[in-house]
N, C-alpha and C positions, 0 to 999 in steps of 0.2 A: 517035351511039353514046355511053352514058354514061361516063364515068370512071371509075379504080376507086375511087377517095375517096366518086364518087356511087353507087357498086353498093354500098362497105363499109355506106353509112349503110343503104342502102337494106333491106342483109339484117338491120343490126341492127335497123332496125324491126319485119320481122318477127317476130324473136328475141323483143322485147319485148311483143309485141303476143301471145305463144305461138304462130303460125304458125311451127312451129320445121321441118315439113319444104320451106316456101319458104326457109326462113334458111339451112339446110342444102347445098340444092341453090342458092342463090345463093352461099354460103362456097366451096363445091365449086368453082363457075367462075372466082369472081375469083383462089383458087391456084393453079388449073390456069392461067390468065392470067398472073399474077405472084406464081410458086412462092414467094419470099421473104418476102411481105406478111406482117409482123409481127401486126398488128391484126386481120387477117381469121384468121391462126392461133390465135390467143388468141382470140378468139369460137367457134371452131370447136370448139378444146378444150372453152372452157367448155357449149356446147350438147352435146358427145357425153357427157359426166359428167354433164349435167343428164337424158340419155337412159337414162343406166345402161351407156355404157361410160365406164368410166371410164379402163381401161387405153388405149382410142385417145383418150380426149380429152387425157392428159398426153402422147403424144406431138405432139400437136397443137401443147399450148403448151408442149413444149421447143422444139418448132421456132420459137415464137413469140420465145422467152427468146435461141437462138443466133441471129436475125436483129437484136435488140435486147436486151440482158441488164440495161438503165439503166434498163427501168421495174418500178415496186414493185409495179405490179397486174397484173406478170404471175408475179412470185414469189407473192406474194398466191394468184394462182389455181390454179397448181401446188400449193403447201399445202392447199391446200381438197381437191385430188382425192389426194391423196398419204394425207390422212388418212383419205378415203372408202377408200382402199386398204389401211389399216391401218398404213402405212408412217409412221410419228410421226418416226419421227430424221429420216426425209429430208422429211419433214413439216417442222420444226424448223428444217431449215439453208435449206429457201428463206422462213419469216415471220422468221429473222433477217437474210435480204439485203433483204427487204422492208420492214424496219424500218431496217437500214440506210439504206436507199434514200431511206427518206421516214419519219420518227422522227417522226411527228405525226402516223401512220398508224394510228387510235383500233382499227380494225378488226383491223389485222395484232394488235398489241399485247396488243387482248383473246384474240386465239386462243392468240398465242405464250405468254401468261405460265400458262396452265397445261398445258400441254404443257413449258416448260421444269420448272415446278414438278416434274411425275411426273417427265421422268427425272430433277430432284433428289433425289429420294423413294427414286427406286430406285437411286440410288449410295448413299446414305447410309446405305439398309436392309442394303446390301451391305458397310457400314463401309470405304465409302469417302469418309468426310466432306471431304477434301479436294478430291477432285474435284467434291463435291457445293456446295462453297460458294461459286465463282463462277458456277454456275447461278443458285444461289437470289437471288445478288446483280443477275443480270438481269433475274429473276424481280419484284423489287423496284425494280427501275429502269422497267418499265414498268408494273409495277401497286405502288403505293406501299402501299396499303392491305390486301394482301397478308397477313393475319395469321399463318397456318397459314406462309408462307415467311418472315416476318419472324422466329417465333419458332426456326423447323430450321434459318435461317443463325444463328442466337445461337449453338444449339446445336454446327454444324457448326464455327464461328469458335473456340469454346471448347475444340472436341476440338481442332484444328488450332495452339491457344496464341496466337491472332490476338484477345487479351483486350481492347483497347479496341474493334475490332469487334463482339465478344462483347455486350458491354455497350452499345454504343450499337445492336443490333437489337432486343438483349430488351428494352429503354426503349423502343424502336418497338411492340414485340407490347405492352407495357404500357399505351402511348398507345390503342392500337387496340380492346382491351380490358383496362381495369383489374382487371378480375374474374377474369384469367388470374393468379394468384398468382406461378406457377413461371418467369414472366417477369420481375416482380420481383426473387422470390430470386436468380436465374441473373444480374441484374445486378446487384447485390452483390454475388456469392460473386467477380465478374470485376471489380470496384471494388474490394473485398477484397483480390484475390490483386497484382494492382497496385499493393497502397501508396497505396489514395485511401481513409482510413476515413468520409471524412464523404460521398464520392460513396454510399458502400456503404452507408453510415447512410439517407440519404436514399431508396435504391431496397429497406432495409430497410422504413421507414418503409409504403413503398406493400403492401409484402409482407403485412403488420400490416392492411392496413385492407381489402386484399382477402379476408387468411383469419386473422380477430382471434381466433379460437381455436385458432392453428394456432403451439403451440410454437418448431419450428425458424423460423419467421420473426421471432419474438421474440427467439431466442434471437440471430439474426444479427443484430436492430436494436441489441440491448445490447452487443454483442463491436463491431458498428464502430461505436457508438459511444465505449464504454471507448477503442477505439484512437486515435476523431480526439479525445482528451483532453476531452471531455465526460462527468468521471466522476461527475459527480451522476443526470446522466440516463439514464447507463447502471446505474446502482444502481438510478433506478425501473424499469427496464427489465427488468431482470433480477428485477425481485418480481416484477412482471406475470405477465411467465413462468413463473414459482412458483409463483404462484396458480393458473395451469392446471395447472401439472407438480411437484409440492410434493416427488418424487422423481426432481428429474432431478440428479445428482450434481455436471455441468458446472455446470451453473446457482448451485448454493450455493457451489462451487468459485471461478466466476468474482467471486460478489459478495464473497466474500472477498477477494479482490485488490483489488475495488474499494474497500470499505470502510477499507482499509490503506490507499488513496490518500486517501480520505477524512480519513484522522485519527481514523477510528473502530473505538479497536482492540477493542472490546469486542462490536461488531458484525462485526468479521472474523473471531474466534475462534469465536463463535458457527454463524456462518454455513462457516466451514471445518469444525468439527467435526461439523453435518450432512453435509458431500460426504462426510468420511471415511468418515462412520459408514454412507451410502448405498453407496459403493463402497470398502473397506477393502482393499485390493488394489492401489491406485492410486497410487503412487510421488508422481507430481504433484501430486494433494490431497496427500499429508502436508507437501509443500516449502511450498503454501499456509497450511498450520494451523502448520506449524512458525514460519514469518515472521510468522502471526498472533501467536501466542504472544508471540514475543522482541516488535512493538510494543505486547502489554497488558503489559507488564514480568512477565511470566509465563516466565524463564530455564530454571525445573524441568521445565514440562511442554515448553517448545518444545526441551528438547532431549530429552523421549522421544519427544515425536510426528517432528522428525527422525533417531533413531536405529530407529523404527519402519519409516520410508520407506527406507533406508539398509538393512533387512534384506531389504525387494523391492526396489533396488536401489543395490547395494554401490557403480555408478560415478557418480552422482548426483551430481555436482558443486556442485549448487546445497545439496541436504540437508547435504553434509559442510560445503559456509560456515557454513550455520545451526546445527548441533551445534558448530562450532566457535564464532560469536559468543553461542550459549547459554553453554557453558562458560566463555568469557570475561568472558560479565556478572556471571556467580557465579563468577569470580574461579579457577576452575579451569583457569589458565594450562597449567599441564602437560599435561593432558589435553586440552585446544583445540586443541595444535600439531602432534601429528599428523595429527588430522581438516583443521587446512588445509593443512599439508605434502601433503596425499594428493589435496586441491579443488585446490590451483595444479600438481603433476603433470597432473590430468586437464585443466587451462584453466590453461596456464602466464601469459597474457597478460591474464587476468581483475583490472580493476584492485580489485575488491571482496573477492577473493581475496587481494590482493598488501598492501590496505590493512588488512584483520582480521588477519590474520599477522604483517603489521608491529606492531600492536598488542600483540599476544601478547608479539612477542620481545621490546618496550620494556617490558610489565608484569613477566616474568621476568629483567629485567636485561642480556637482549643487547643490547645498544646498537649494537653494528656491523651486526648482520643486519637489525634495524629501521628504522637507517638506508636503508641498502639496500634491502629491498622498499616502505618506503615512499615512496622517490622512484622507483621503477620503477611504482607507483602512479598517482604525481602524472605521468609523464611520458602517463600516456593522460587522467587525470581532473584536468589543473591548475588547475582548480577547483574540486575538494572540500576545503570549509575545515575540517572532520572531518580528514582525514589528513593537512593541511599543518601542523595544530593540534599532530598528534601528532609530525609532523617536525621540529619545534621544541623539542618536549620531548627526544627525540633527543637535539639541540644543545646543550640545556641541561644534560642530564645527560653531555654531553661534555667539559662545561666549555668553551662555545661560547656565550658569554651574547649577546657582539653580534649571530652569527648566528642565533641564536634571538631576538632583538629584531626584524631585519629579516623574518623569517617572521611573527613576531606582528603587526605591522603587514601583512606582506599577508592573514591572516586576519581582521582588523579590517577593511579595506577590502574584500574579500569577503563579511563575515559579522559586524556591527558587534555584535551581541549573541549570539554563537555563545558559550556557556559555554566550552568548551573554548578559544577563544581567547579571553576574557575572564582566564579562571584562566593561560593563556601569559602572556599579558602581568602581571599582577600579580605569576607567578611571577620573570620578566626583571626586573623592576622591583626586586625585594629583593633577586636577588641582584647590582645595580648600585647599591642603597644608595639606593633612589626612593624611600623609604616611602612617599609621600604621592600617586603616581601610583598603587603595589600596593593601596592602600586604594582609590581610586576605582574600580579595576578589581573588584576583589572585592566591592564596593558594589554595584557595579552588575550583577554574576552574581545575587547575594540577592537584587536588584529581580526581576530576569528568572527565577531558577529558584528561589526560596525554600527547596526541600528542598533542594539541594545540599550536603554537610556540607564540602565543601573549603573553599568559600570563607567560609562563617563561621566556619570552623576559624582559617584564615590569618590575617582580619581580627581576629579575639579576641585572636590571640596578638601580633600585631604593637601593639595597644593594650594589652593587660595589660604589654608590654615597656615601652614609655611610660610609663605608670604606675608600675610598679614595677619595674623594671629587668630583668634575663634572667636566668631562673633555672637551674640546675648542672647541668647533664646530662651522664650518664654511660655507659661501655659492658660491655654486658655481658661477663664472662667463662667462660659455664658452658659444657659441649658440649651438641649441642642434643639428646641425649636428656634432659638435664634442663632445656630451656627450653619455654617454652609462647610462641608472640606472637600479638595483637591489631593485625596487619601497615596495615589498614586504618583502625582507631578515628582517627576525626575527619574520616574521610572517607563514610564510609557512616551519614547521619544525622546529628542533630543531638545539644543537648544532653542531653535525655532518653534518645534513644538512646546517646550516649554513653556516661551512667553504665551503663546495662545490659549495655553490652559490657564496661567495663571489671570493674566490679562482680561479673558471673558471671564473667568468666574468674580476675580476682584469687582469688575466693573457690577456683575449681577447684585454680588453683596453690596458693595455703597448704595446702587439702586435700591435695595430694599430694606436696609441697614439690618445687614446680618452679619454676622462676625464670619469671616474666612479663615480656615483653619488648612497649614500646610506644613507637608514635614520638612525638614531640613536641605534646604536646597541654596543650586547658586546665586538665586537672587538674591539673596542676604547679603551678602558679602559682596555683591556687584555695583545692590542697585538701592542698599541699606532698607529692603524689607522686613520687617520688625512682624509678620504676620505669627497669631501664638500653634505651638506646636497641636497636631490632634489630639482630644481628650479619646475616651472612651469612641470605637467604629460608629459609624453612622449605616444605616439602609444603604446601597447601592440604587444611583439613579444613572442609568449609561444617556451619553450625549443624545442618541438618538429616539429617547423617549422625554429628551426634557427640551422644550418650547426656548432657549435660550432666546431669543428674538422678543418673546414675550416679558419675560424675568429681567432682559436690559430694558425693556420702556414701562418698568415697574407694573406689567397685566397679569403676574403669575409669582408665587413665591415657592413654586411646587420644588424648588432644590433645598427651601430653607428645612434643616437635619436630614438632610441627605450627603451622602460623601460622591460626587461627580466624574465618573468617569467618564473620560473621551479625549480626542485631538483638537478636536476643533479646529479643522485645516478648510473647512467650508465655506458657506458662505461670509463676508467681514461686512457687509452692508449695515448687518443691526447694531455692528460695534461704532458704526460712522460718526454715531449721536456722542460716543463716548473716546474718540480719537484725543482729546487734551488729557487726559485720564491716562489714557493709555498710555502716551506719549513722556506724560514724565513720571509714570512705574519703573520705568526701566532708563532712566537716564544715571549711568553710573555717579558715583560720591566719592568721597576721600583721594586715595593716593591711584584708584582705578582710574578715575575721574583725571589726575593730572595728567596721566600717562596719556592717555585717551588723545586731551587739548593740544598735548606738546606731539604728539603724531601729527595729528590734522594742523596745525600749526605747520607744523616740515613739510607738508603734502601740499600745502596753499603756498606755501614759498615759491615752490618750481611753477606755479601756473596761475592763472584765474578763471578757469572753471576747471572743474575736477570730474570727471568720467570715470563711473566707479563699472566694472562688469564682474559678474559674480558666475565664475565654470565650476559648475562640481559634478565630480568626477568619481574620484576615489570608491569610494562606498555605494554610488546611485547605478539607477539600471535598470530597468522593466519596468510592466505596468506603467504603474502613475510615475514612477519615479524615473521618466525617457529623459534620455542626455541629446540636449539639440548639440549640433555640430557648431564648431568654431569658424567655420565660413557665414555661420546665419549672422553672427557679431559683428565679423571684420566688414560685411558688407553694409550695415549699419554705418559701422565707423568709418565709413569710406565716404557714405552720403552728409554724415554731421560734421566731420571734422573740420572742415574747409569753412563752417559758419558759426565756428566757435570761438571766442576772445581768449585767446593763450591757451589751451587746454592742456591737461595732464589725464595719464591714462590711470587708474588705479587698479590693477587685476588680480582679485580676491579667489582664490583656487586653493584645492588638494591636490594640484595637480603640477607645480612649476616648473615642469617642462614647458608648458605651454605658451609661457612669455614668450618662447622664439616665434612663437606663430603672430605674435601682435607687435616685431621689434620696431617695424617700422613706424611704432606712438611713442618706446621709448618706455616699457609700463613703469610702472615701480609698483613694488608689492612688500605685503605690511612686513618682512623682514629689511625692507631697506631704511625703514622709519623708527622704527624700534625694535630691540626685545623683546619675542613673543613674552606674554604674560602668562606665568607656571599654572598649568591647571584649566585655562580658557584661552589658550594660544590663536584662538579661532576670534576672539573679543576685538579685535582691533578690526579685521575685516569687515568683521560686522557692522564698529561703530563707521567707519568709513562710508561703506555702503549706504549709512543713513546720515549722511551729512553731504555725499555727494550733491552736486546740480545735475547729472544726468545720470539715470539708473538703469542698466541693462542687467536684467536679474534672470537665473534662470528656473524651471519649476519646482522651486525648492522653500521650503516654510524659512530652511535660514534668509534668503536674500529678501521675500515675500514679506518677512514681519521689519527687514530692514528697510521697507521701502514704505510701510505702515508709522514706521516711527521719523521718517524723514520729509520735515516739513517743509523743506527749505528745494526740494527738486523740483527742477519745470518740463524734466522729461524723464518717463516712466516707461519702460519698453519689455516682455517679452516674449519669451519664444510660442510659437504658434504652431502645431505640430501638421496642423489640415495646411494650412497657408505656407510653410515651410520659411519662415521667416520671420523676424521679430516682430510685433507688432505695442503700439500704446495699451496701456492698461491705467487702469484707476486700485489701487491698491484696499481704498477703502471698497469696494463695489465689485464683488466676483470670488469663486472660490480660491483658497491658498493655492492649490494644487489643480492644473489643468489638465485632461485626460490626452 
């Protein structure tokens, strides 16, 4: 008699062979033999589902599974009938014991992973992504290549806040297929929200090459780029995107930001005041256009465009800093300190807030309250050499000179050419009796900022002392509805500007007989101005709210107890009435005065007319301040020269290389005449300039006021930037500066 080991083989021969009713009635004996037999249960099952009963064959092979539960091909084959039964979940929990069982089980694996897939599908459709995300993560552990699951657990991971998951599925759906965009993006937006901008940039990147017409993924490759500090490439990035979307508002918004990072304030202003003008409603963009602004040194408009954004939103903390550092650039102290009074209420712990305010209350004189917001400043930013710069001036005007030395030194070693500590320390230095250290510091501010009028102000006046000793300074006594001051002269601009400020305001005061009050400057010592020192501040009145036009033909005394700030490089027409006035304010005195005569004296020697041409160079450059070419001169002197009576060339420049370009006149230049004069080495050119008989000046306040004070020329000539060649000018009659 056989075995039943040799009856099992023997019926699964049959089984195999399709003799399935010998396999049958041989299965049938060997159970009814030995009920328990695992193997022949599990055949049995599977031959009665291969018949079409399906429901006797899974009881077959449970019986098969509760005689032995440790093999996989018998879950295995329960699944198979379970599904014919429509039954999927219980379908489901025996190809995951089966997998259990035997995890290299290619067969189980491929049934189960889409059968787990659906019912991830259908938790997730049901907004139950959490439930749904460790299916799909099984779903992916045995089919890897799983696209459609790879990309629903990205999703599922990201509803769930499971962000690095997030991000390393959608990277898998990207792998899988690169052409799926939204797998890209989704791993970005989950690199993004985490604080990785150069992961985000990079899964930006793939975004861009899947769907390169496709805005939003540009728009995310420029944002995480700007953020992982790649702001050049996020600036192309953000054109890209322009160029598809030329009205997307963000897009012009953010390249404004960026461009201000750039150094490019003329391109941020630009580029902000498209976003505004795209969405004018938008709080955000004005804070953009407003910062753009205050970086082109545009103080006027950056504080409407943030007083505009401040009307759609009053708590704007950021707007109120910027309308407050507007006003403080234009010197509108008083009106500054509310709008940051109001920004450090709303962000008490804002060190930008704490350091503009501090600022305020040192330019209005509060020295106690500056002190104090500006170390509540420095105590979050102890390194910004900006407001430690300014917490020493503090000190200084404390009458704290050592302590304001030891701060000047830590903003040198922070900030080795920061003007602001440059001008500290030179300021330390005089008042410790250094002369010779305050001159190298201020030396070296003029290297590094040339327009700055403080420190050629300091340095003039500490050499003209040298030279000629310290001249008498007095204090005013009037109340201040009868004083007028020029709070700033010497600080705002240089020499040319100088006289302008002083010049228009002098003339306003005589007009109206108000007393002019100025601080210590080089017209004392040049031009023997005896004007008395500032009492107590006055109101701030900026140039461009005061009628100066009216106030010279005595129609307005709106400046009298006002302290005036401005250039006054504008129109000179209202000053016309008051040209003899003008004229001898500034005619140097004493031993300046000789020096001056015995120059022009030498200079009248070699000739009988004198051709004065004024090149500057050095320090000028953009905007308003264009350098016309030294051809537009020589072609000038080429047509005059021939109908001059002896002439001599005079050529007043920062630049003296340039004599070889005019050798053919033979120049001479105020070193061949004198001794530069210590302090105002620039003074002889100037007086020249305005004594010459013919004047080729270039668009420069210094040649401009030289050709205002020279009464004696019968030719007035310059540069014309449309026309591209010099042309006549009337000095009195036109602004200083031509665009």
């Amino acid at each position: 008699m056989a075995s039943v080991a040799e009856a099992v083989s023997a019926a699964l021969d049959h089984h195999r062979a399709g003799r399935l009713e010998q396999a049958e009635t041989l299965y049938g004996r060997i159970l009814r033999a030995a009920p328990g037999h695992a193997d022949a249960s599990h055949l049995l099952g599977l031959l009665l589902a291969e018949t079409g009963r399906a429901a006797d064959g899974l009881v077959r092979v449970d019986a098969a599974l509760a005689a032995n539960p440790a093999v996989a091909a018998y879950h295995l084959s329960r699944a198979r009938i379970l599904q014919a039964l429509g039954q999927e979940q219980e379908s489901v929990r025996s190809l995951i014991a089966a997998v259990s069982l035997h995890p290299g089980d290619a067969e189980a694996a491929l049934m189960l992973a889409p059968l787990l897939r659906g019912l991830a599908e259908q938790l997730f459709d049901a907004g139950r992504p959490a439930e749904a995300a460790p299916l799909y993560r099984r779903v992916l552990a045995l089919a890897p290549a799983d696209l459609t699951a790879a990309f629903d657990f990205a999703l599922c991971a990201a509803q769930t806040g499971r962000l690095p998951d997030a991000a390393r599925a959608a990277r898998m759906a990207g792998r899988l297929n690169p052409a799926i965009q939204r797998a890209a993006l989704l791993e970005a937006e989950c690199w993004s929200v985490q604080g990785l901008p150069a992961d985000a940039a990079d899964a930006a990147r793939r975004a861009v090459l899947a769907g390169p017409l496709d805005p939003p993924a540009r728009m995310m490759r420029a944002v995480s780029l700007q953020q992982a500090g790649a702001v050049e490439r996020a600036s192309l990035a953000y054109r890209a995107l322009l160029a598809l979307d030329p009205i997307s508002p963000a897009g012009w918004g953010n390249l404004c930001v960026a461009a201000q990072m750039l150094g490019l304030p003329g391109d941020a202003v630009l580029s902000g005041s498209r976003a505004a003008v795209l969405l004018p409603d938008d709080a955000g963009l004005r804070t953009n256009l407003s910062a753009a602004l205050l970086s082109a040194e545009r103080p006027r408009d950056a504080a409407a465009a943030a007083r505009h954004g401040l009307a759609l939103d009053p708590a704007a903390a950021d707007l109120l800093l910027n309308l407050g550092s507007a006003l403080d650039t234009r010197h509108a102290c008083d009106a500054a300190r509310p709008a940051l009074d109001r920004a450090l209420r709303l962000r008490p712990r804002d060190p930008a807030i704490l350091a503009q305010l501090g600022r305020v209350c040192e330019a209005v004189g509060d020295v106690p309250a500056a002190g104090a917001l500006l170390r509540r400043a420095l105590a979050a930013t102890p390194g910004d050499a900006e407001t430690l710069a300014a917490l020493g001036r503090t000190a200084l005007a404390g009458k704290d000179a050592r302590g304001a030395e030891r701060i000047a030194r830590r903003v040198r070693r922070l900030h080795p050419d920061l003007p602001a500590g440059l001008l500290l320390s030179g300021a330390v230095a005089e008042v410790l009796g250094r002369e010779d250290e305050a001159l190298a510091a201020y030396d070296r501010v003029i290297l590094c900022t040339p327009g700055l009028g403080t420190a050629f102000t300091r340095r003039s006046l500490l050499l003209l002392r040298r030279a000629f000793g310290t001249t008498p300074l007095r204090q005013g006594r009037r109340p201040a509805a009868e004083r007028v001051m020029v709070g700033r002269l010497g600080q705002d601009g240089r020499f040319g500007n100088q006289l302008l400020q002083y010049g228009t305001l002098r003339a306003c005061a005589d007009r109206l007989g108000l007393e002019l009050e100025v601080p210590d400057w080089i017209g004392r010592a040049l031009y023997g101005l005896d004007d008395p020192l500032p009492q107590m501040p006055l109101p701030v009145l900026l140039e461009e709210e005061f009628d100066h036009a009216a106030a010279l033909g005595g129609r307005s005394d709106a400046c009298a107890g006002r302290d005036v700030v401005g250039y006054f490089c504008g129109d000179t027409t209202p000053l016309c009435s008051h040209r003899a006035l003008f004229r001898s304010l500034f005619t140097p005195v004493g031993a300046v005065a000789e020096r001056m005569d015995a120059a022009l004296a030498r200079l009248r020697g070699d000739g009988r007319t004198v051709v004065a041409i004024h090149l500057r160079r050095g320090d000028f450059g953009g905007d308003r301040f264009w350098i016309a070419p030294e051809a537009w001169y020589l072609d000038w002197l080429a047509a005059l020269w021939p109908t001059l009576d002896r002439p001599v060339l005079f050529l007043a420049t920062d630049a003296p290389e340039l004599a070889s370009r005019f050798s053919a006149y033979a120049p001479v230049r105020a070193d061949d005449l004198a001794d530069p004069l210590p302090g105002v080495e620039f003074l002889l050119d100037h007086w020249i300039l305005s004594r010459a008989d013919a004047l080729a000046a270039s668009n420069s306040s210094f040649s401009i006021t030289a050709a205002m004070l020279n009464a004696g020329a019968r030719i007035f000539v310059r540069p014309d930037r449309r026309l591209r060649r010099l042309v006549p000018f009337d000095p009195w009659s036109g602004p200083v500066l031509w665009e």
